[in-house]
C-alpha positions, 0 to 999 in steps of 0.5 A: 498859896505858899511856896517854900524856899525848896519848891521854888528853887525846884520850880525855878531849876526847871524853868530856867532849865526849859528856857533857850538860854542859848538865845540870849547870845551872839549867833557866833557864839550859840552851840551847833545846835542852834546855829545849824539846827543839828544836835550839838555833838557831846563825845565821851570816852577816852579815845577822841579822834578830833579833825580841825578843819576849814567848813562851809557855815551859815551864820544868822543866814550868811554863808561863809567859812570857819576852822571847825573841829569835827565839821562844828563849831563851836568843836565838841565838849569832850567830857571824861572823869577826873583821873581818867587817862585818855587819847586825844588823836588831832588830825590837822586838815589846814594847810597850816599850823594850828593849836587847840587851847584847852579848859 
């Protein structure tokens, strides 16, 4: 059977869409999702409330502590259109300072 160069990109989008991509990286850095089992949390919008924090974690089965930004880590991906004006709210719970370095 021929496949042309569409149908494979087609099928091969699919697939690699289906596999665990996050297996393939260190527990540290797999979203929460595959660390804790709960769904990794995706906030949209324009109005973030986002707290930083220190949270109990258990990593490949060791408990211990990490700075958590809504109790998650790695912290949630916030997603807003270009151009969209918005308001971030960081409400630090450690007793230091902190930053958050932004992409």
């Amino acid at each position: 059977m021929a496949i042309n160069r569409r149908k494979f990109l087609t099928s091969s989008g699919a697939l690699a869409s289906s596999l665990a991509i996050q297996s393939l990286l260190p527990a540290w850095a797999r979203s929460v999702a595959t660390v804790s089992g709960a769904r990794a949390a995706t906030l949209s919008g324009t109005d973030f409330d986002l707290h930083v924090a220190r949270t109990s974690v258990r990593i490949d089965g060791t408990q211990g502590h990490a700075i958590t930004m809504n109790g998650t880590v790695p912290a949630p991906l916030l997603r807003w259109r270009e151009g969209d004006t918005v308001t971030l709210r960081v409400h630090n719970q450690l007793d230091e300072d902190t930053s958050i370095h932004w992409h």
